[in-house]
C-alpha positions as CSV (number, residue, x, y, z in Angstrom):
1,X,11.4,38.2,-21.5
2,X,8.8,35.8,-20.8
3,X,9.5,32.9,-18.5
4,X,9.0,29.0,-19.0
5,X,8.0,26.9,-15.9
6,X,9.8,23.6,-15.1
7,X,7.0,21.4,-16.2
8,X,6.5,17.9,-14.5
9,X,7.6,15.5,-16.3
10,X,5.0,12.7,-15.2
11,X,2.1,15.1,-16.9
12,X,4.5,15.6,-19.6
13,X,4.6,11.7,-20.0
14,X,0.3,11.6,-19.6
15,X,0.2,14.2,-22.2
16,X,2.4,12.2,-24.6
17,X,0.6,9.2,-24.0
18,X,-3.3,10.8,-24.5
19,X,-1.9,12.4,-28.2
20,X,-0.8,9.0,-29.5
21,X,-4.4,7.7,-28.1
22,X,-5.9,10.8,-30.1
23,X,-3.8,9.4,-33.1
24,X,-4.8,5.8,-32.7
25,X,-8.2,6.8,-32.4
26,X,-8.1,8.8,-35.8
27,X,-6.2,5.8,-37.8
28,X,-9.4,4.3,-37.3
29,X,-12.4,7.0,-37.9
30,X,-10.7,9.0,-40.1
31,X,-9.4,6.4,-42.7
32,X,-12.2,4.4,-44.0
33,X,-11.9,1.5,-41.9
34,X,-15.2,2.1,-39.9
35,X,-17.3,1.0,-42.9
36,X,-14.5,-1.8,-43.7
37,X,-15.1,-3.1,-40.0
38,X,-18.9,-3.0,-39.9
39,X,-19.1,-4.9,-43.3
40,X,-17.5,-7.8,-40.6
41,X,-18.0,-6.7,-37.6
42,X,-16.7,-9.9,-35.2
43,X,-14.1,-10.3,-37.4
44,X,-10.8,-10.4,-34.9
45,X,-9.6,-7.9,-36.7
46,X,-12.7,-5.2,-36.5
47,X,-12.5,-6.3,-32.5
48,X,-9.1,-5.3,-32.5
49,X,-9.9,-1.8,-34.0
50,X,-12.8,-1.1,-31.8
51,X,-10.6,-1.5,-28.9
52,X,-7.6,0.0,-30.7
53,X,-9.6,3.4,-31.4
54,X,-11.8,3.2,-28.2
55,X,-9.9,6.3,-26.6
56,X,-10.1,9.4,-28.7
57,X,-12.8,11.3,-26.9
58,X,-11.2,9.9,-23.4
59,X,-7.7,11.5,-24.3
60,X,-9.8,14.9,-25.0
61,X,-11.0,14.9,-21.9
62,X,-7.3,14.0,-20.3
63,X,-6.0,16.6,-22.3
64,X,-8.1,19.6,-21.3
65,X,-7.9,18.1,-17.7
66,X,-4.3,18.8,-17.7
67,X,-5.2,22.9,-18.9
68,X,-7.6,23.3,-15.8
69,X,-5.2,21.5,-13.1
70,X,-2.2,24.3,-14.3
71,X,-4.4,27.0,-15.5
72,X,-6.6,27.5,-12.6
73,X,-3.1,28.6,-10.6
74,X,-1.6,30.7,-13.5
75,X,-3.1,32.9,-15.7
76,X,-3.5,33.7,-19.1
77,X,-2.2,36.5,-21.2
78,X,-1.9,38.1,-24.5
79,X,0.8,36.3,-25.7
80,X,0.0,33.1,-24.3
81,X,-3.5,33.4,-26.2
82,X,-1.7,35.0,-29.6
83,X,1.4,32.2,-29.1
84,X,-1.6,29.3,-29.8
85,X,-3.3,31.4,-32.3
86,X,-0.2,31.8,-34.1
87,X,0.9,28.1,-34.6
88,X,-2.5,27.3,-35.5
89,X,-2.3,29.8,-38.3
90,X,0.8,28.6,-39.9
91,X,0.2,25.0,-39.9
92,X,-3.4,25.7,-41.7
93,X,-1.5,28.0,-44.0
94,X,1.4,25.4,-44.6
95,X,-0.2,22.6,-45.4
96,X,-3.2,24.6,-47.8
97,X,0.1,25.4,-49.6
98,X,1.2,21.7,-49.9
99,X,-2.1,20.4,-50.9
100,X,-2.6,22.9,-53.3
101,X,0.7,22.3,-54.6
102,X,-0.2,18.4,-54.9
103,X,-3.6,18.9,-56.2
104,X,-5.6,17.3,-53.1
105,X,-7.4,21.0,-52.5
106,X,-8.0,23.7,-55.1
107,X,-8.0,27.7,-55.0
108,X,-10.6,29.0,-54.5
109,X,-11.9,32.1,-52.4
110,X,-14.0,29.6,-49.8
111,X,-10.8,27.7,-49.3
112,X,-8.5,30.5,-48.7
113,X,-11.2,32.0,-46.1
114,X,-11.6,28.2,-44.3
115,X,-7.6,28.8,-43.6
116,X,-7.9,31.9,-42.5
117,X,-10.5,31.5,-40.6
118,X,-9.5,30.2,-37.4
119,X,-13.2,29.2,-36.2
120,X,-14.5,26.9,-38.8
121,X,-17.4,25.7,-36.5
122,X,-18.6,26.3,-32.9
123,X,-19.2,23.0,-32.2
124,X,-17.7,19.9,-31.3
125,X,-14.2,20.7,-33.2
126,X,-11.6,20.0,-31.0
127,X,-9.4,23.0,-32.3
128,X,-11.6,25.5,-32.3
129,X,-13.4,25.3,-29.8
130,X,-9.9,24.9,-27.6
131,X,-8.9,28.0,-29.2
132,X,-12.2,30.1,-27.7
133,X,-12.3,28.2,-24.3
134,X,-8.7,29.9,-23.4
135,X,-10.5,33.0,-23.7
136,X,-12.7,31.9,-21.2
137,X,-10.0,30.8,-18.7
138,X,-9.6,34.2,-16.8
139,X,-13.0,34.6,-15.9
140,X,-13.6,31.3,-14.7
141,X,-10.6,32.1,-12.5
142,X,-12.3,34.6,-11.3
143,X,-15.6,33.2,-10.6
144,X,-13.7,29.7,-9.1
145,X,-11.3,32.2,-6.6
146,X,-14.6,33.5,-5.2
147,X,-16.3,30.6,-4.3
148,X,-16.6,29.0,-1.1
149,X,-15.3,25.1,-1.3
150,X,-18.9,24.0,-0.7
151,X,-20.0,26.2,-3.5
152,X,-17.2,24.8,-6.2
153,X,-18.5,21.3,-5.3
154,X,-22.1,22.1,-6.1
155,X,-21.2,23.6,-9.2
156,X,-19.1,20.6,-9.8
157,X,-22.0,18.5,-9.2
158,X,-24.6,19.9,-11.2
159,X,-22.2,20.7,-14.6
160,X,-21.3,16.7,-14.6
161,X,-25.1,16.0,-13.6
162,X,-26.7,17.4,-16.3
163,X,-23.6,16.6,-18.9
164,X,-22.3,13.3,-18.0
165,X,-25.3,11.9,-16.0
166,X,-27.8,12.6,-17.9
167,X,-25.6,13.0,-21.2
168,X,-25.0,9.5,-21.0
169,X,-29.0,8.3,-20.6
170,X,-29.6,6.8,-23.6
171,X,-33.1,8.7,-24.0
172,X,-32.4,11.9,-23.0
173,X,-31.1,13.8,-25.7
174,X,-27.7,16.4,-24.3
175,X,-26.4,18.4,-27.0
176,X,-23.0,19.2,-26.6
177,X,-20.9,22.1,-27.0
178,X,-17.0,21.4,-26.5
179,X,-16.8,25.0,-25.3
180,X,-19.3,24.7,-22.7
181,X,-17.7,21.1,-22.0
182,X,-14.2,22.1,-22.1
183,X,-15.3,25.0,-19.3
184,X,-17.2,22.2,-17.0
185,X,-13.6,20.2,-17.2
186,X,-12.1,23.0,-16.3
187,X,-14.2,23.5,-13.0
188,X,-13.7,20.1,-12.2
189,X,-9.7,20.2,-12.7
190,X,-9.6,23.4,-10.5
191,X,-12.2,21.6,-7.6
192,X,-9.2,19.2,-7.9
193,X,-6.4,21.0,-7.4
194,X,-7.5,23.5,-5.2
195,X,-9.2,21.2,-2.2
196,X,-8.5,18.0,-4.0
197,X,-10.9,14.7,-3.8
198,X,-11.0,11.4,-1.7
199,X,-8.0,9.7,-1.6
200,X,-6.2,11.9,-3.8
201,X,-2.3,11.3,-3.0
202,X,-3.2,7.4,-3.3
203,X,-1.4,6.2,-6.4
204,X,-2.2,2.6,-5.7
205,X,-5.9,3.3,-5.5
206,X,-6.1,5.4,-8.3
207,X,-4.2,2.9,-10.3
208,X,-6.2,0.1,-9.6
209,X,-9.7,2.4,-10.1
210,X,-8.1,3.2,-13.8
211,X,-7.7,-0.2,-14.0
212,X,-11.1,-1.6,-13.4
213,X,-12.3,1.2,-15.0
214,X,-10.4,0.5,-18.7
215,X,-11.6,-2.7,-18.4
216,X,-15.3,-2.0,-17.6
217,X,-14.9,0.6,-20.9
218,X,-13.7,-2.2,-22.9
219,X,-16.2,-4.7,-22.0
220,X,-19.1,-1.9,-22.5
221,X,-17.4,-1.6,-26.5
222,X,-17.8,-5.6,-26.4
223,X,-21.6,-5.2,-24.7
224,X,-22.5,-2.9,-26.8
225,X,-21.4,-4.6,-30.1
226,X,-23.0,-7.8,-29.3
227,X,-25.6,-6.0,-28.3
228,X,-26.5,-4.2,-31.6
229,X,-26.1,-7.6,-33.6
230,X,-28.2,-9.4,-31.3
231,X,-31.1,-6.5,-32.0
232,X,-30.5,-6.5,-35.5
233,X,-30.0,-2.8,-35.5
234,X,-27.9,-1.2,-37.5
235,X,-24.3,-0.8,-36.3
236,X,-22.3,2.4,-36.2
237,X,-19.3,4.3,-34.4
238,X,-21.6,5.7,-31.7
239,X,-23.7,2.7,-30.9
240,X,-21.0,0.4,-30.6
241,X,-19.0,3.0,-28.5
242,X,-21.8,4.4,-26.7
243,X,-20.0,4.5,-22.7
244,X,-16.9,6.6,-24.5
245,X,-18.5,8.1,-28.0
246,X,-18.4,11.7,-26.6
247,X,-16.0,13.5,-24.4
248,X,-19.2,14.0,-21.7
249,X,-19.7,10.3,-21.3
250,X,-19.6,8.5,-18.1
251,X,-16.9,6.2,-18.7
252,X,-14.7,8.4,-20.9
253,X,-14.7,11.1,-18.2
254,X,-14.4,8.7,-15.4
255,X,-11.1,7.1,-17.3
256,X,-9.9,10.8,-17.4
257,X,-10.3,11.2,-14.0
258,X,-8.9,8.1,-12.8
259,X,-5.7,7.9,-14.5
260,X,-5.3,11.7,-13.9
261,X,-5.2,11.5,-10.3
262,X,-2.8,8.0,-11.1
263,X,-0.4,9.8,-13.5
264,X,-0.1,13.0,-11.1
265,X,0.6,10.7,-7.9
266,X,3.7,9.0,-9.9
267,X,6.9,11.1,-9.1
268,X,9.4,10.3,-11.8
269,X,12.7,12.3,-12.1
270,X,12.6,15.2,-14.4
271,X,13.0,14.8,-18.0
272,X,14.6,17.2,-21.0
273,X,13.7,14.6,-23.5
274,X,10.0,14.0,-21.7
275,X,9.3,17.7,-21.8
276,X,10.7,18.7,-25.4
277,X,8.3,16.0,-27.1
278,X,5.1,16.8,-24.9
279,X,6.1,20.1,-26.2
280,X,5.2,19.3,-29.3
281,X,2.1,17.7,-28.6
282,X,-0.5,20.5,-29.6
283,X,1.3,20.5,-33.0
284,X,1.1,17.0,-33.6
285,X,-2.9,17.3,-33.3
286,X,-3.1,20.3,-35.8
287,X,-0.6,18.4,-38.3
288,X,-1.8,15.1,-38.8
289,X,-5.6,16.8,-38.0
290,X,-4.5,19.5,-39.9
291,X,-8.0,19.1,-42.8
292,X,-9.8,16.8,-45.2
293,X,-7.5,16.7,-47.8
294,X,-4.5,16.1,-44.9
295,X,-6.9,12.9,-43.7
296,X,-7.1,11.6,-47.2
297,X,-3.4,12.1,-48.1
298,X,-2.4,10.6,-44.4
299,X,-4.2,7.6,-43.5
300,X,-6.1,6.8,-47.2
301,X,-3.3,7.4,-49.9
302,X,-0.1,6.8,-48.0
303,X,-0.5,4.7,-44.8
304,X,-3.3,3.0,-47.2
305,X,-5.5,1.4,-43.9
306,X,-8.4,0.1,-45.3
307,X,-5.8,-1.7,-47.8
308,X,-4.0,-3.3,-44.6
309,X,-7.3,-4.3,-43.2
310,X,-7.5,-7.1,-45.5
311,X,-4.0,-8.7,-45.3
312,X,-2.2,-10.5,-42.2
313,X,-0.6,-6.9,-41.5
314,X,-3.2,-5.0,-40.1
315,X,-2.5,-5.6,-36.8
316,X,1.2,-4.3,-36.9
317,X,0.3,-1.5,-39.6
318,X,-2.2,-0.9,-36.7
319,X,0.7,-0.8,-34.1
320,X,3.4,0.9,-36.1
321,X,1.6,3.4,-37.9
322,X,0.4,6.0,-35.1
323,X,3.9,6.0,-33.4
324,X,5.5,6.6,-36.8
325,X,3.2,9.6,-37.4
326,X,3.5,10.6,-33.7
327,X,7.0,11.0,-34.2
328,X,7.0,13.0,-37.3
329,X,4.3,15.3,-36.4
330,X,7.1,15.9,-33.1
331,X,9.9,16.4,-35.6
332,X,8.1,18.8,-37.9
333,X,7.0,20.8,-34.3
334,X,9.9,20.5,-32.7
335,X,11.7,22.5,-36.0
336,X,8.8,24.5,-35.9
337,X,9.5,25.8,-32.2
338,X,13.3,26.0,-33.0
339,X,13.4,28.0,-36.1
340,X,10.2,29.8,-36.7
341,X,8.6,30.4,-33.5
342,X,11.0,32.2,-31.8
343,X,11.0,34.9,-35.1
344,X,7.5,35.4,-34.9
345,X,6.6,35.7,-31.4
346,X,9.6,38.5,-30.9
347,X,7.4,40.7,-33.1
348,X,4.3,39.7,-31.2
349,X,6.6,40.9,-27.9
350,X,7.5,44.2,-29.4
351,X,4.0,44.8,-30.6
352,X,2.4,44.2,-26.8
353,X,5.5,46.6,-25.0
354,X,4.7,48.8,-28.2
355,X,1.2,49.0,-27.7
356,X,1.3,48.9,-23.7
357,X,4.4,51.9,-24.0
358,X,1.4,54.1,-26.2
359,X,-1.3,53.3,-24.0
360,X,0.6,54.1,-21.2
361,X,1.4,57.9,-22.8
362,X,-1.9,58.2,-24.2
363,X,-3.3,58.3,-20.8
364,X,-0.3,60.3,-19.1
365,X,-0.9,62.7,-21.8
366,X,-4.9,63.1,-21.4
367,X,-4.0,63.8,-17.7
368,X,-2.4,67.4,-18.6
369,X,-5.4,68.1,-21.4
């Protein structure tokens, strides 16, 4: 029997709110509307969307934050590691079905090995590389257990000096790896929780740092656009967004931090409903970021954005839209974890005591050999 912590239900509520800002941020990059947008690119309504899409690579960061401050306390296993390996699997199988089905993907023996495959790329794939870095979670415990306090800050230090200091240098070239990245986040999460930082139980400082700090990221978006017009240069995603364009950035990690330590500081009463859909929150990212063919049947066929872009509705198809898909990426989880998980994971359990049971009288037996 394998048992469930009471999770707090302020994370619960930060982990809710980052995945709708990892939505928002793909109903604008993954739809079309970027080229839309830079055709008129001080149109109110491209402003709007800059600002409106801003936080993707922030709520990354947020997200694997949350993993280190737990993780580098508990401890990962077998079935914790097979558990996400699992509902990764079906939903890649589930929807290649669908799209086949609907003629947005064909069959053919590359496609049916990209499903399969859990590790497309080794890169900067969110999903993928999330997948590997859990392997990497018990040693780093092990490594962050043995270090002196002094030693953990050091390290701290010099990951975030090289990746976010200099990372965010506009001519030094970093090249990122979300492994390596997601590891450094880890370090820092564990520093955290472990000796915390400067005014860490302060929830009005925090909050008004996270403050100051969203608005110095908004006004480097606005900096940056006028900027690039100004030059003459030409304008894309990562110029314009330059302060929050990778997880590694200053800004984007700062923001991370910031509303972190605010989020953690807030005690709110626990919450069924709170935890159930932050539950489901993993899911919603591999189901509406499920592939190429999901991205073109989501936000290009049916939610139609670059369509809205050019009527009076963008703004609310803008507002409405991510929460809509939020929700039903939650339902289609939430039926997931309550009448499919359970079924597959028993057999996962029985396999492990199976396996551990014939180990176990393996070695008894080689004793009297």
């Amino acid at each position: 029997m394998i048992e469930k912590k009471e999770r707090n239900s302020n994370i619960e509520l930060y982990r809710i709110i980052v995945m709708l800002l990892i939505v928002m941020h793909h109903y604008v990059v993954n739809s079309g509307l970027l080229d839309e947008m830079f055709k008129t690119p001080l149109a109110p309504e491209s402003i709007f969307l800059y600002l409106f899409g801003m936080w993707g690579k922030t709520g990354i960061d947020c997200f694997v934050l949350i993993t280190g401050y737990f993780m580098c306390k508990s401890s990962i296993s077998l079935y914790k590691f097979v558990k996400l390996l699992l509902q990764i699997e079906l939903y890649n199988v589930l929807f290649y079905c669908v799209f086949l089905y609907t003629g947005y993907i064909t069959l053919s023996f590359s496609n049916i090995i990209q499903v399969i495959n859990p590790i497309p790329s080794v890169n900067t794939g969110f999903i993928s590389c999330f997948l590997l870095f859990y392997l990497f979670i018990p040693f780093l415990n092990i490594l962050l257990n043995n270090l002196s306090k002094s030693q953990h800050l050091l390290l701290v230090i010099l990951c975030l000096g090289i990746y976010t200091m200099l990372g965010t240098v506009p001519w030094i070239s970093v090249t990122l790896n979300y492994i390596t990245w997601f590891c450094i986040l880890y370090v820092v999460a564990s520093y955290i929780r472990l000796y915390g930082i400067w005014r860490s139980e302060d929830k009005m400082f925090w909050g008004g740092v996270s403050l100051v700090l969203i608005i110095i990221s908004i006004l480097s978006v606005l900096m940056m656009l006028f900027w690039g017009i100004s030059s003459g240069v030409r304008l894309d995603w990562s110029l314009v967004m330059f302060f929050v364009s990778d997880s590694n950035k200053l800004l984007a990690f700062l923001v991370s931090i910031s509303t972190f330590m605010f989020i953690k500081n807030i005690h709110i009463r626990q919450s069924k409903w709170i935890n159930t859909i932050a539950s489901c929150t993993f899911g919603v990212l591999l189901i509406h970021a499920n592939s190429d063919a999901m991205r073109q049947w989501l936000w290009k066929d049916t939610c139609d954005n670059v369509g809205f872009f050019h009527s009076s509705m963008i703004y609310i198809h803008a507002l409405c839209v991510p929460i809509i898909v939020f929700i039903a990426c939650t339902i289609i989880d939430f039926c997931r974890q309550r009448f499919l998980e359970r079924l597959y994971l028993d057999l996962v359990v029985k396999y492990i005591q199976t396996s551990k049971l014939y180990i176990t009288c393996h070695n008894r037996l080689k004793k009297y050999e």
